[in-house]
mmCIF file of the N, C-alpha and C atoms, coordinates in Angstrom:
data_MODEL
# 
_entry.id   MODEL 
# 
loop_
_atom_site.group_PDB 
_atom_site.id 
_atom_site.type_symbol 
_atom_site.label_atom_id 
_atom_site.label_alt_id 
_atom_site.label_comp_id 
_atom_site.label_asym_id 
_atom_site.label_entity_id 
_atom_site.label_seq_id 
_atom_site.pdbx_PDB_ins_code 
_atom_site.Cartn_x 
_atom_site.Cartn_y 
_atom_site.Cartn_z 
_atom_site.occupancy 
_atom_site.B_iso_or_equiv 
_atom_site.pdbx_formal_charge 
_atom_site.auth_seq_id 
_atom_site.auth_comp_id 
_atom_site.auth_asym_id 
_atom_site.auth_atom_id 
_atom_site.pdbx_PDB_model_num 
ATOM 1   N N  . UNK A 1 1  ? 0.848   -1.165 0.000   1.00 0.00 ? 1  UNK A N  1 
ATOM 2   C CA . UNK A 1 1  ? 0.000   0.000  0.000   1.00 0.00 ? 1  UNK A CA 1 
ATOM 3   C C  . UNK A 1 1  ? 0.902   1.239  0.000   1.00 0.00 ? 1  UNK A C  1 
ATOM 4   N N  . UNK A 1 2  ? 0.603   2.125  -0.891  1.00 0.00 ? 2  UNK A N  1 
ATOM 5   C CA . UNK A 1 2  ? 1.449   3.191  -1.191  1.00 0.00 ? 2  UNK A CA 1 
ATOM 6   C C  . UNK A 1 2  ? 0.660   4.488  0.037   1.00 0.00 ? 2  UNK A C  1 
ATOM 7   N N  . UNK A 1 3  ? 2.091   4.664  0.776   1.00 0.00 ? 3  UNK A N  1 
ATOM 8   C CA . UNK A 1 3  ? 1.751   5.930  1.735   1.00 0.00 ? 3  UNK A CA 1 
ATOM 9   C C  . UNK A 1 3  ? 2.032   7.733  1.416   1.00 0.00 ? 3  UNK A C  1 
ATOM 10  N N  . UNK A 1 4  ? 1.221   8.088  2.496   1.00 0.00 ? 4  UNK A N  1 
ATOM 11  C CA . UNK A 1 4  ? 2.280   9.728  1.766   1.00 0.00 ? 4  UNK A CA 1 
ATOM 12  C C  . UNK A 1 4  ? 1.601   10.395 3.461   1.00 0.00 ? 4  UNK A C  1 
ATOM 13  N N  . UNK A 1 5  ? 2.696   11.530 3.269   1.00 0.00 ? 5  UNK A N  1 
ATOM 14  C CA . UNK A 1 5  ? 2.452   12.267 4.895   1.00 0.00 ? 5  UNK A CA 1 
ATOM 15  C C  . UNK A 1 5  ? 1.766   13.177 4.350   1.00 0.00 ? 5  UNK A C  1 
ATOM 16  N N  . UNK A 1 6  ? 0.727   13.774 4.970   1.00 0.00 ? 6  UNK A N  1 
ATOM 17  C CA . UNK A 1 6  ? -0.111  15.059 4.818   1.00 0.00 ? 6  UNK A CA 1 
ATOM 18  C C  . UNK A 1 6  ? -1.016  15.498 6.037   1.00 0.00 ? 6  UNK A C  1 
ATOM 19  N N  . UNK A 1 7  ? -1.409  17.036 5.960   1.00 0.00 ? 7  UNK A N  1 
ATOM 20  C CA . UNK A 1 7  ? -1.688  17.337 7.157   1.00 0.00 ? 7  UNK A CA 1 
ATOM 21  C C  . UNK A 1 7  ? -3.173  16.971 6.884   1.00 0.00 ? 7  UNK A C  1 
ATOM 22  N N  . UNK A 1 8  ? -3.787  16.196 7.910   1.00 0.00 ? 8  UNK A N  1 
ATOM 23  C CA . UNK A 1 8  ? -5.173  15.963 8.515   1.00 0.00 ? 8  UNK A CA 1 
ATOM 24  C C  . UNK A 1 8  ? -5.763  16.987 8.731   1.00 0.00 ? 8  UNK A C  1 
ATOM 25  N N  . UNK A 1 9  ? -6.897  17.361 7.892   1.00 0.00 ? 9  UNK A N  1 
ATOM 26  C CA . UNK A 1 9  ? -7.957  18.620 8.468   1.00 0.00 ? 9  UNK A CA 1 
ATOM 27  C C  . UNK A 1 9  ? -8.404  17.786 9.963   1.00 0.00 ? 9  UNK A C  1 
ATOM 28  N N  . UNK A 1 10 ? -8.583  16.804 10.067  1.00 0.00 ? 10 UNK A N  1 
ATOM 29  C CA . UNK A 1 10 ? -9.723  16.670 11.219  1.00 0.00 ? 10 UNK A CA 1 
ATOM 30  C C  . UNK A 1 10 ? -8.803  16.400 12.711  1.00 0.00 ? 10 UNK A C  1 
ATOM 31  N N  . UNK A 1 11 ? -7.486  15.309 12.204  1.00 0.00 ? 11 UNK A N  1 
ATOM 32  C CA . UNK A 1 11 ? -6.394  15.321 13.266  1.00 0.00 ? 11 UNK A CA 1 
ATOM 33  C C  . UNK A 1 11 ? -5.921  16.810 13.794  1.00 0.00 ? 11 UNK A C  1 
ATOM 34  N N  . UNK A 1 12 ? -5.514  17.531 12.965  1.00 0.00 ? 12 UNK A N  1 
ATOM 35  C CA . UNK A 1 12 ? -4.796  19.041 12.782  1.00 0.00 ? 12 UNK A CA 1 
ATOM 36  C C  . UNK A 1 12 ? -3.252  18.660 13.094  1.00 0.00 ? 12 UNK A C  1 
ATOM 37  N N  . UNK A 1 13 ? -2.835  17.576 12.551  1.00 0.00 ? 13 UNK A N  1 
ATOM 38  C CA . UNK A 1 13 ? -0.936  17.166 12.528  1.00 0.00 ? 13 UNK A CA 1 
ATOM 39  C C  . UNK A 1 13 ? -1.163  16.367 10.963  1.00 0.00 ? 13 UNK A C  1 
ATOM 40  N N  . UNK A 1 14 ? 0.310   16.760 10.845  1.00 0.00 ? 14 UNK A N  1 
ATOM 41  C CA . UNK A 1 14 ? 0.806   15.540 9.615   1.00 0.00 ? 14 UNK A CA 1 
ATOM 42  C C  . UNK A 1 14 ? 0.508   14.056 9.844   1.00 0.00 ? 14 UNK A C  1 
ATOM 43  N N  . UNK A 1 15 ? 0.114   13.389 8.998   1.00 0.00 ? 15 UNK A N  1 
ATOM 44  C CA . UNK A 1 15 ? -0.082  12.144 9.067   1.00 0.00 ? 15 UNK A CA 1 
ATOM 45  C C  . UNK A 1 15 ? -0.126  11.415 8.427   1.00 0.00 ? 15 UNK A C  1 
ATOM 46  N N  . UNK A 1 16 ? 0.053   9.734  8.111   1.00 0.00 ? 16 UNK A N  1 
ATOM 47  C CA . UNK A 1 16 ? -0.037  8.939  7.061   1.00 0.00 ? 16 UNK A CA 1 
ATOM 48  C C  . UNK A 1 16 ? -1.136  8.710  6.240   1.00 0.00 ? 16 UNK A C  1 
ATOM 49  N N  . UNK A 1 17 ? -1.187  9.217  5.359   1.00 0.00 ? 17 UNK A N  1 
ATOM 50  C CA . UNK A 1 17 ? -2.335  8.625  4.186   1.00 0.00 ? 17 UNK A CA 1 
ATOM 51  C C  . UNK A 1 17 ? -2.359  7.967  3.160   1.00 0.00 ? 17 UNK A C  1 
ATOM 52  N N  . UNK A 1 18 ? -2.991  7.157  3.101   1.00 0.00 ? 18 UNK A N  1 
ATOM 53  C CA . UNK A 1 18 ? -2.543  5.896  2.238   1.00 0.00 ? 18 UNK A CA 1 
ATOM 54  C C  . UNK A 1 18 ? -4.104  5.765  0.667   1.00 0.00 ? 18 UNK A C  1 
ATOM 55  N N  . UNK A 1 19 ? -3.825  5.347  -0.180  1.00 0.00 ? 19 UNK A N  1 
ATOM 56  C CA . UNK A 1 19 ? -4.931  5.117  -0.927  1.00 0.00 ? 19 UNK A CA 1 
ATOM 57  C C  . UNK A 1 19 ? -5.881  4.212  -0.891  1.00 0.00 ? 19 UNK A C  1 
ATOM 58  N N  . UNK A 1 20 ? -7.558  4.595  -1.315  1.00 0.00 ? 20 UNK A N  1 
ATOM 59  C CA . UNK A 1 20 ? -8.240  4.103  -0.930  1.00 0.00 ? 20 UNK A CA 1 
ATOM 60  C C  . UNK A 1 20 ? -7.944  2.581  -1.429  1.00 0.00 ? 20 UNK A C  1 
ATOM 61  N N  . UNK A 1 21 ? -7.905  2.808  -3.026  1.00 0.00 ? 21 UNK A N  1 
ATOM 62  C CA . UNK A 1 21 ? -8.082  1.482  -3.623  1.00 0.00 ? 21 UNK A CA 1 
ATOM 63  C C  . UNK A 1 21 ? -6.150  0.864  -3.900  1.00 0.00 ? 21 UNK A C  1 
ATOM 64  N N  . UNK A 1 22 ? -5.697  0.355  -3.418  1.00 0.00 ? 22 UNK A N  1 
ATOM 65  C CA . UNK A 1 22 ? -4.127  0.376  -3.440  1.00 0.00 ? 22 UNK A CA 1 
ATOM 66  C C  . UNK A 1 22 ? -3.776  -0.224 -4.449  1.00 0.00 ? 22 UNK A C  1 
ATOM 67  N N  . UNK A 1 23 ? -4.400  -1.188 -5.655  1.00 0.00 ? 23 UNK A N  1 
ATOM 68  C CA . UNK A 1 23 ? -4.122  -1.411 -6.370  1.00 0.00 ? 23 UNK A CA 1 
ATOM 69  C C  . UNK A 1 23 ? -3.712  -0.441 -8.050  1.00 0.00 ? 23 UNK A C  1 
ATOM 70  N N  . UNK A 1 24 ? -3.233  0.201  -8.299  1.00 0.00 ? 24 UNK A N  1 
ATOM 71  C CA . UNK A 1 24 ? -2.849  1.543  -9.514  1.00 0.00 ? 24 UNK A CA 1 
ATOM 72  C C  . UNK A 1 24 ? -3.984  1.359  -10.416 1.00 0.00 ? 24 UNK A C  1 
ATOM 73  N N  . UNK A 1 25 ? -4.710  2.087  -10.911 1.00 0.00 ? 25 UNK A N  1 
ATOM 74  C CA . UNK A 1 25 ? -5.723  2.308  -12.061 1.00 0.00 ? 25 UNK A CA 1 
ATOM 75  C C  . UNK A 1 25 ? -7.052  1.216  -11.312 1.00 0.00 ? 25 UNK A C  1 
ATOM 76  N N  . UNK A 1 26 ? -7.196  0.933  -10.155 1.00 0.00 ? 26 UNK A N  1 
ATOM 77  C CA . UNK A 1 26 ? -8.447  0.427  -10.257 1.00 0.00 ? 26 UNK A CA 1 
ATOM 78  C C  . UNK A 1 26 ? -9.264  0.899  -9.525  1.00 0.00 ? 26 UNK A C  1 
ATOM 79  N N  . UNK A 1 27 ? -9.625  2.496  -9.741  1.00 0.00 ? 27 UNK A N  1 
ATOM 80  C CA . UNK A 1 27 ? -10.661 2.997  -9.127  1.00 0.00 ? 27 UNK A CA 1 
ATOM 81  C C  . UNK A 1 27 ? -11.540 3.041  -10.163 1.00 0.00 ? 27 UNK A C  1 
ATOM 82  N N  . UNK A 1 28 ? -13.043 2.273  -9.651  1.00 0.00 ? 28 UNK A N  1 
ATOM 83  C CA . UNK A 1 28 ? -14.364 2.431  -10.721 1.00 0.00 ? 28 UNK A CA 1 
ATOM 84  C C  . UNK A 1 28 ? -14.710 3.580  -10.269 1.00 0.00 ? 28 UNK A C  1 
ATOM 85  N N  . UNK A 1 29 ? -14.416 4.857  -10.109 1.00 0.00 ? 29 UNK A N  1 
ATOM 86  C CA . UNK A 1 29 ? -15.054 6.257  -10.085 1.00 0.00 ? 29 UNK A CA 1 
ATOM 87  C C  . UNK A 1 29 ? -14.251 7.390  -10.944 1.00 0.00 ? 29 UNK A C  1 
ATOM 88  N N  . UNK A 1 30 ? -13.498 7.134  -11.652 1.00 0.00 ? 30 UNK A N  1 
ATOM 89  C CA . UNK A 1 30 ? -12.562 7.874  -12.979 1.00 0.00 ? 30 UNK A CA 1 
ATOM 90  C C  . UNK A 1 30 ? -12.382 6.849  -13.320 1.00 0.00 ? 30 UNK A C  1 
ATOM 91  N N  . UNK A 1 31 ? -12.241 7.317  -14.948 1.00 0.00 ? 31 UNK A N  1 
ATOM 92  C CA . UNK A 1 31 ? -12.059 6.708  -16.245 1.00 0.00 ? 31 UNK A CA 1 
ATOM 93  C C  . UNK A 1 31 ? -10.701 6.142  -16.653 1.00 0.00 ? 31 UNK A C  1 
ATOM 94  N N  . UNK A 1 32 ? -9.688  7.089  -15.495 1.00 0.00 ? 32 UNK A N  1 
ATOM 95  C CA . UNK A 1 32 ? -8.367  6.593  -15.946 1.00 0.00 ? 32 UNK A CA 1 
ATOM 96  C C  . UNK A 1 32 ? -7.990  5.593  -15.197 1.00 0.00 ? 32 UNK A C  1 
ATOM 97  N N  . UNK A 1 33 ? -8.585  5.415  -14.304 1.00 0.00 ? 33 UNK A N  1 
ATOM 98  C CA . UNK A 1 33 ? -8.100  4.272  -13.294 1.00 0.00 ? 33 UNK A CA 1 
ATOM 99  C C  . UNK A 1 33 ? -7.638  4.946  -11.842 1.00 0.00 ? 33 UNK A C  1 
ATOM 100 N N  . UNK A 1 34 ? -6.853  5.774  -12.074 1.00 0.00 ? 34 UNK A N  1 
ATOM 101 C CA . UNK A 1 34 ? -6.600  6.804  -11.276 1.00 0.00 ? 34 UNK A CA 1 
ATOM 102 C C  . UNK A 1 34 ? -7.498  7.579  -9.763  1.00 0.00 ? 34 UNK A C  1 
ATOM 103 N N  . UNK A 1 35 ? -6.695  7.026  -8.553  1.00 0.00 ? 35 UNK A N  1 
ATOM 104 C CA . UNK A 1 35 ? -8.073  7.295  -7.719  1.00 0.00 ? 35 UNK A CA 1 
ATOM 105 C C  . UNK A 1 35 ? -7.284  8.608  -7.269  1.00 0.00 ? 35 UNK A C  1 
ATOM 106 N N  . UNK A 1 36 ? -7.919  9.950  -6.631  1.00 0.00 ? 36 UNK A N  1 
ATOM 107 C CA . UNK A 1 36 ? -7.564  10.344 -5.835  1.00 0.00 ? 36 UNK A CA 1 
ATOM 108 C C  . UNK A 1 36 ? -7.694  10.724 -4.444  1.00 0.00 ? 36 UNK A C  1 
ATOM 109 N N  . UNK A 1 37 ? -8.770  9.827  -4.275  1.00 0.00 ? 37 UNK A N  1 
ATOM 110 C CA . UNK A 1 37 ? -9.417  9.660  -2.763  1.00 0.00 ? 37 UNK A CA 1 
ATOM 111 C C  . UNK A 1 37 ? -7.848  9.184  -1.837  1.00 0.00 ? 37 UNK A C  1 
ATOM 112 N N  . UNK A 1 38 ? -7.497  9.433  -1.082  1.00 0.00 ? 38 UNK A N  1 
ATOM 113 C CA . UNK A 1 38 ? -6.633  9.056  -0.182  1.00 0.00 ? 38 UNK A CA 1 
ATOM 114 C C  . UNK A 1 38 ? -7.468  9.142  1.679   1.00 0.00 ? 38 UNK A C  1 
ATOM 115 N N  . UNK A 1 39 ? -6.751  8.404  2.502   1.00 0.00 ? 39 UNK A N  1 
ATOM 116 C CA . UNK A 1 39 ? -7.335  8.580  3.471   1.00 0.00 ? 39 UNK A CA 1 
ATOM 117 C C  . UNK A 1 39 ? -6.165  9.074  4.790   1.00 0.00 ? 39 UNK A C  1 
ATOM 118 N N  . UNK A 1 40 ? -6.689  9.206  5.778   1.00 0.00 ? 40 UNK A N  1 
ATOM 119 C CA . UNK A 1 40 ? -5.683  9.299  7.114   1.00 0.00 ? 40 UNK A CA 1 
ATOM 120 C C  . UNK A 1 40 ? -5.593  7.700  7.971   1.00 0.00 ? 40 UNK A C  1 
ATOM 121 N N  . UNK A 1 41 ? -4.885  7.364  8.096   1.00 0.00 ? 41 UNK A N  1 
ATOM 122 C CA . UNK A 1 41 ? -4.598  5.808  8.711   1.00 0.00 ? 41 UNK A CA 1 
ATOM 123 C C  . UNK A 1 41 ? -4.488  6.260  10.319  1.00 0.00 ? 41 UNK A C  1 
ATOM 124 N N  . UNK A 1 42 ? -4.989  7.053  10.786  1.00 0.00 ? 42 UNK A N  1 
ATOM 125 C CA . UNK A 1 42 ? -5.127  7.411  12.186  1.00 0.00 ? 42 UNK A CA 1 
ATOM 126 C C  . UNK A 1 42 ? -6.531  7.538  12.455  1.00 0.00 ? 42 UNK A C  1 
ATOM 127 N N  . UNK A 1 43 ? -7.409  8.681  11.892  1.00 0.00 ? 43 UNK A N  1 
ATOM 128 C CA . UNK A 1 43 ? -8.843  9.233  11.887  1.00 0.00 ? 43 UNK A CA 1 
ATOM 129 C C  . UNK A 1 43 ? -9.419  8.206  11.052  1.00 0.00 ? 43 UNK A C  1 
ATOM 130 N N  . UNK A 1 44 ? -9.059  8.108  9.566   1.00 0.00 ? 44 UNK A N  1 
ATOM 131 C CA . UNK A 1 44 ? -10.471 7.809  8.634   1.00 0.00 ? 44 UNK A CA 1 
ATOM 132 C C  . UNK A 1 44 ? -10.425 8.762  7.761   1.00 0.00 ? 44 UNK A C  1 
ATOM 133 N N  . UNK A 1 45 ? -9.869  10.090 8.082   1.00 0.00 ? 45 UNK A N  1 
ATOM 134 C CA . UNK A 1 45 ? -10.842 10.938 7.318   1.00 0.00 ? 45 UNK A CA 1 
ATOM 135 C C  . UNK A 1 45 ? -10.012 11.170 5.726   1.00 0.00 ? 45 UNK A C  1 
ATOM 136 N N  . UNK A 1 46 ? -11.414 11.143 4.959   1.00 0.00 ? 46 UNK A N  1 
ATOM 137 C CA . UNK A 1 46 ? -10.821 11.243 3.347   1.00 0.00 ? 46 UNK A CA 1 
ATOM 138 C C  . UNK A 1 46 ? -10.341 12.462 2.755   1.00 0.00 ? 46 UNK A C  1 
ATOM 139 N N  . UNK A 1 47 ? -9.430  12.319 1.813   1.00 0.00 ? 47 UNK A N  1 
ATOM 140 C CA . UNK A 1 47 ? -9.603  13.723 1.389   1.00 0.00 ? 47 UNK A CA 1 
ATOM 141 C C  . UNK A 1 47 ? -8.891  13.391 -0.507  1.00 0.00 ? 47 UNK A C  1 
ATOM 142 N N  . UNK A 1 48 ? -9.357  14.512 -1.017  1.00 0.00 ? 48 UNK A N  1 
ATOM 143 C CA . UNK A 1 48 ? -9.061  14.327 -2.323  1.00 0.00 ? 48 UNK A CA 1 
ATOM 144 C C  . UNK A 1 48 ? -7.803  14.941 -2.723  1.00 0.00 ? 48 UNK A C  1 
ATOM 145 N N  . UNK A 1 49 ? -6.887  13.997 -3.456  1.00 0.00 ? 49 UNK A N  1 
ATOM 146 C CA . UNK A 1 49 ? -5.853  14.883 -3.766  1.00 0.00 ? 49 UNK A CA 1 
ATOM 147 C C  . UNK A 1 49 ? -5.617  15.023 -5.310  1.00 0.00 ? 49 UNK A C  1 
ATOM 148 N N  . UNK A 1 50 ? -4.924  16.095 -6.008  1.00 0.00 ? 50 UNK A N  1 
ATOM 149 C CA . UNK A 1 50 ? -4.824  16.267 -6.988  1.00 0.00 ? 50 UNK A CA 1 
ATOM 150 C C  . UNK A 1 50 ? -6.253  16.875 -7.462  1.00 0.00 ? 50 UNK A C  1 
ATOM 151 N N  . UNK A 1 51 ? -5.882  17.141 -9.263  1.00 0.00 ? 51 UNK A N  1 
ATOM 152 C CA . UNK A 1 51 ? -6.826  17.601 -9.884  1.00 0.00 ? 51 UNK A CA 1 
ATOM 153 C C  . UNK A 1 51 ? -8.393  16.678 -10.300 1.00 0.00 ? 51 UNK A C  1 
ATOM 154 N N  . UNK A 1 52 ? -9.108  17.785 -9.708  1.00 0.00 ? 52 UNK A N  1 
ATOM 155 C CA . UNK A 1 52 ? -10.664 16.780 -10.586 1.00 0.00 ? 52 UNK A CA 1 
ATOM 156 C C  . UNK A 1 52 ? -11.436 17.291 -12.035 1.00 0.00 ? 52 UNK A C  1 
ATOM 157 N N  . UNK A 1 53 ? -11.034 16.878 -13.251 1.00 0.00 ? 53 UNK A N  1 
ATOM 158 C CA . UNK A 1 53 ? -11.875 17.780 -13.995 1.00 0.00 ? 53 UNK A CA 1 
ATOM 159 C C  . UNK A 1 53 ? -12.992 17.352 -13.888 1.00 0.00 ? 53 UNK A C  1 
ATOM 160 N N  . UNK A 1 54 ? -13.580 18.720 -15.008 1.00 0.00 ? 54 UNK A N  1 
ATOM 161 C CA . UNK A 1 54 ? -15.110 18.877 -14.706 1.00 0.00 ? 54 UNK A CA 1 
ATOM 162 C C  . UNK A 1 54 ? -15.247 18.942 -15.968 1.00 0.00 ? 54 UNK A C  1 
ATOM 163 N N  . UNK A 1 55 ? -16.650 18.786 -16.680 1.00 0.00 ? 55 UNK A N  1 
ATOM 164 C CA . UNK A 1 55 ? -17.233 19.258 -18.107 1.00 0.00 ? 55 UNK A CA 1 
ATOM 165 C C  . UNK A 1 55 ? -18.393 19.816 -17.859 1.00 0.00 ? 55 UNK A C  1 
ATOM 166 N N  . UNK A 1 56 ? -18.187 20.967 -18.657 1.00 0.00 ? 56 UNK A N  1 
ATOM 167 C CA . UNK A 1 56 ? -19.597 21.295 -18.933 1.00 0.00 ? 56 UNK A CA 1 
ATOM 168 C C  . UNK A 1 56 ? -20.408 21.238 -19.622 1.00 0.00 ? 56 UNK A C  1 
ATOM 169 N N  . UNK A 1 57 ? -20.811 20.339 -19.615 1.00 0.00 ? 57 UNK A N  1 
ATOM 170 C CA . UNK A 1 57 ? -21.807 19.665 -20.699 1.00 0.00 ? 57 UNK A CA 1 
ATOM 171 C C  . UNK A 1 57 ? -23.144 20.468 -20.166 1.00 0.00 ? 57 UNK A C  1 
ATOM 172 N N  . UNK A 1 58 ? -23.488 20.924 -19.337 1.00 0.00 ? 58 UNK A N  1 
ATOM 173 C CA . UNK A 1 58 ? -24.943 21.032 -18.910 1.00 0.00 ? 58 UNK A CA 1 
ATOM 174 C C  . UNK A 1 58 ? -25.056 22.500 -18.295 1.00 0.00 ? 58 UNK A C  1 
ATOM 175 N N  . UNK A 1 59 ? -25.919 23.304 -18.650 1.00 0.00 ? 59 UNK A N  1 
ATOM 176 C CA . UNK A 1 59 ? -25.883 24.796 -17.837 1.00 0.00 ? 59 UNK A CA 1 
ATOM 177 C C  . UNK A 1 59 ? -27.075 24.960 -17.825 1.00 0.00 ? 59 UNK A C  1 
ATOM 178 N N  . UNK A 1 60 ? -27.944 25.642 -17.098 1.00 0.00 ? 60 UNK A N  1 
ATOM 179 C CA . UNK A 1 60 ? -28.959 26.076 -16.775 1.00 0.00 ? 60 UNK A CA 1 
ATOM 180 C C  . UNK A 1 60 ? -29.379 27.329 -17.582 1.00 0.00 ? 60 UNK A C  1 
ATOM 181 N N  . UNK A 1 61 ? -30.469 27.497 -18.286 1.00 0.00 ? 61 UNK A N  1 
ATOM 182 C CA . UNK A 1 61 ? -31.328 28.061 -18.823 1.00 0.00 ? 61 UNK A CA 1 
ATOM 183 C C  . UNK A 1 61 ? -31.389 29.370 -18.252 1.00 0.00 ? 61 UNK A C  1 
ATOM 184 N N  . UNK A 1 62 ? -31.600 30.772 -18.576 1.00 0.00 ? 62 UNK A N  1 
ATOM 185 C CA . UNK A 1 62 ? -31.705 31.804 -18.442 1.00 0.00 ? 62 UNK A CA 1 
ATOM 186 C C  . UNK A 1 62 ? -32.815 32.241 -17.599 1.00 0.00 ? 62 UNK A C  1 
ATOM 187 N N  . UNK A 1 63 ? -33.057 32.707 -16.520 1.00 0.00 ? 63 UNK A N  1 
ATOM 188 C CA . UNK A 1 63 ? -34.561 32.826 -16.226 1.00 0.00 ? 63 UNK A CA 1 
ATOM 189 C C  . UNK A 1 63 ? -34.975 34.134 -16.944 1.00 0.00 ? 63 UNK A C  1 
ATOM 190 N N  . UNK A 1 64 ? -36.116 34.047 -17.591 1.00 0.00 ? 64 UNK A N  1 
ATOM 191 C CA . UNK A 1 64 ? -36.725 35.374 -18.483 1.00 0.00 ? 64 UNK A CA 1 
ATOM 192 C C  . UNK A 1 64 ? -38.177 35.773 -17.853 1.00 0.00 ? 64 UNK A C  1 
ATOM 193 N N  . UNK A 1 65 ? -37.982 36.881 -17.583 1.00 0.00 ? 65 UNK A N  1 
ATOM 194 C CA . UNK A 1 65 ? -39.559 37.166 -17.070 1.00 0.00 ? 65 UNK A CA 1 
ATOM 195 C C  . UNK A 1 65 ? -40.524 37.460 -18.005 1.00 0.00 ? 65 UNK A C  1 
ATOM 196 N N  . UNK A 1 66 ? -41.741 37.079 -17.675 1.00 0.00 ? 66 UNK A N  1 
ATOM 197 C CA . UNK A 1 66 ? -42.750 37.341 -18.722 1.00 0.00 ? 66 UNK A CA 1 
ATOM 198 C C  . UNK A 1 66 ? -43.080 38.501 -19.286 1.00 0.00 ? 66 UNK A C  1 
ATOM 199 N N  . UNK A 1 67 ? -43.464 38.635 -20.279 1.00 0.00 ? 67 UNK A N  1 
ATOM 200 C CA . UNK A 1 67 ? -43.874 39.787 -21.016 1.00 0.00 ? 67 UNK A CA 1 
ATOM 201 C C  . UNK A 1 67 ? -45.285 40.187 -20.277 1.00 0.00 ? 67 UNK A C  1 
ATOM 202 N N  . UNK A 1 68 ? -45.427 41.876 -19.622 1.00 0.00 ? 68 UNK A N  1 
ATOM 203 C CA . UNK A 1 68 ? -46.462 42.337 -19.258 1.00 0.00 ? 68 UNK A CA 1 
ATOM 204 C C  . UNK A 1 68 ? -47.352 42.708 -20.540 1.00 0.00 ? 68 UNK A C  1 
ATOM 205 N N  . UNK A 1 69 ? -48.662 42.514 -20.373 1.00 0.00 ? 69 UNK A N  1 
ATOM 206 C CA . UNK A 1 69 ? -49.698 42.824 -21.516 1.00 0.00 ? 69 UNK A CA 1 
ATOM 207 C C  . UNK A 1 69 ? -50.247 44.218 -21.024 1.00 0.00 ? 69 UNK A C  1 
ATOM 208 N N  . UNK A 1 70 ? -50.467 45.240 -21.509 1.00 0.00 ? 70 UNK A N  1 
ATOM 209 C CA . UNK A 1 70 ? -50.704 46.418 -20.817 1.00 0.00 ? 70 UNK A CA 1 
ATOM 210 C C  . UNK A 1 70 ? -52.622 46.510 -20.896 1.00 0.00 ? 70 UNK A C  1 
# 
C-alpha cells in the first residue's frame, strides 16, 4: 500500500495517508483508473488529492420574465 504524509484537516498534525483502492488504475469512479481519494490511517478521514476535472456539458437556462400585456 502506497503511503504519503499530509496534514489531517480533522487530526490538525501531519499524518499517514494511504490510498483508498491500493491497487494503480483500479478505481471504478474515474475513467483513468486513477483514484484520488486518499485517506488518514489514524482518523479515517478522506480527502481528495490532486486535480478533478469537470465538463460542462450542462448549464442552466436563463430565467426570463414574462412579457407584461398592458
Amino acid at each position: 500500500m502506497t503511503e504519503i504524509i499530509r496534514h489531517c484537516p480533522d487530526c490538525g498534525w501531519e499524518r499517514p495517508f494511504a490510498q483508498y483502492h491500493a491497487a494503480p488504475g483500479r478505481c471504478p469512479d474515474v475513467a483513468t483508473g486513477y483514484c484520488p481519494e486518499w485517506f488518514c490511517l489514524i482518523c479515517g478521514t478522506t480527502v481528495m488529492l490532486g486535480g478533478v476535472l469537470a465538463s460542462r456539458q450542462w448549464q442552466p437556462e436563463p430565467v426570463v420574465a414574462p412579457a407584461q400585456v398592458a
